[in-house]
C-alpha positions in Angstrom: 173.3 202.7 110.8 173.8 202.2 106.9 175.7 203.6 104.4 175.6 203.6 100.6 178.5 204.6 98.9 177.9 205.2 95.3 181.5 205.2 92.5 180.9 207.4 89.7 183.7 206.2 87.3 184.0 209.1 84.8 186.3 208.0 81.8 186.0 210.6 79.6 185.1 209.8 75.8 186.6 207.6 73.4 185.5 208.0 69.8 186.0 204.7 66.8 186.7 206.9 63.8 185.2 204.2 62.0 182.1 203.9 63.8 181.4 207.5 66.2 181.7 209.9 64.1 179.4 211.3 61.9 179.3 211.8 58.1 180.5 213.7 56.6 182.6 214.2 59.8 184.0 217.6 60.7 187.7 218.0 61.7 188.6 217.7 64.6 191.3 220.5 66.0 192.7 221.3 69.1 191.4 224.7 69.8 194.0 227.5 69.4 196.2 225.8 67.1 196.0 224.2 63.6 196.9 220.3 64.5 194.5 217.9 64.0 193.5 215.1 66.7 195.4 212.0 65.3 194.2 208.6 67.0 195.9 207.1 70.0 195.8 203.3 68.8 196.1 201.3 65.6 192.3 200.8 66.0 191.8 204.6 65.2 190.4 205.6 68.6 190.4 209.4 69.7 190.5 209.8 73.4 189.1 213.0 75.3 189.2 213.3 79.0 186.3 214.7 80.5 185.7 218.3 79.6 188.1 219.0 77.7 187.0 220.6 74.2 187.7 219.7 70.6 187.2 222.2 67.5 185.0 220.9 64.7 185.2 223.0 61.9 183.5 222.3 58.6 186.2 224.5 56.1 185.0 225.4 52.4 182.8 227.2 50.4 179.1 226.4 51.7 180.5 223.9 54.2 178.6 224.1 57.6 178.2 222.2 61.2 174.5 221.3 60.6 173.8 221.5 63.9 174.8 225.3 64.4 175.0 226.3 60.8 178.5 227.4 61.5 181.8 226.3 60.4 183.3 226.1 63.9 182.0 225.2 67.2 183.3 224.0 70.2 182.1 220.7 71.4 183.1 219.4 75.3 183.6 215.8 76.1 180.8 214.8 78.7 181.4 211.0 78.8 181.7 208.0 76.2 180.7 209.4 73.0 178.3 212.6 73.9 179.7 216.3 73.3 178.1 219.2 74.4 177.9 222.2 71.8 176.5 225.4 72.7 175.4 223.9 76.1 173.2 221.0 74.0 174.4 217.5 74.5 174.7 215.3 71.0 176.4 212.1 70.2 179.7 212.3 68.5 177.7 210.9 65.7 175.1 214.0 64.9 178.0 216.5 64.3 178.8 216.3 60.9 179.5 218.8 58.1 176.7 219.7 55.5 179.9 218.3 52.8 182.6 216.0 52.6 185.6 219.1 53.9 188.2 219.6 50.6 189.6 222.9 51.4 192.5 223.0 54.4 191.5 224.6 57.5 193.5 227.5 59.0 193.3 229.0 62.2 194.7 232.4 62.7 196.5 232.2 66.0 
């Protein structure tokens, strides 16, 4: 008898500000609060464990996600550098505001 054991290591996603994220890049809040997610090294690298969600919100006049045409969505970490929004995976990279955000963003919590 034979067995095959296969290891899923699931790390979660890690996102280069300089290099995953779209532009012009939403913010990226931690959902039910107004604090931004700040990198965890001095390389700029954001770090989400597996499923756990991020706000991107696109604030201003006109501003938009321009993959829901909303201002806000939630986006889930699946692995590396792919989100899901609204149950559609995307890279990190193809979530990006229609504009550069100038206005602050405010969550009423």
């Amino acid at each position: 008898m034979v067995f095959f054991f296969i290891i899923i290591f699931v790390t979660g996603c890690s996102l280069a500000v300089s290099t995953n994220l779209g532009s012009p890049s939403p913010l990226l809040v931690a959902p039910g609060t107004n604090t931004a997610f700040r990198a965890s090294d001095a390389k700029g690298t954001l770090s989400f464990a597996v499923n756990q969600n991020v706000l991107l919100a696109c604030p201003g006049a006109g501003n938009y996600l321009t993959v829901t045409g909303g201002q806000e969505a939630i986006a889930t970490c699946v692995d590396a550098t792919s989100f899901t929004v609204n149950g559609v995976k995307y890279e990190m990279n193809q979530l990006k505001c229609f504009k550069v955000c100038l206005e602050k963003f405010t969550k009423n919590i």
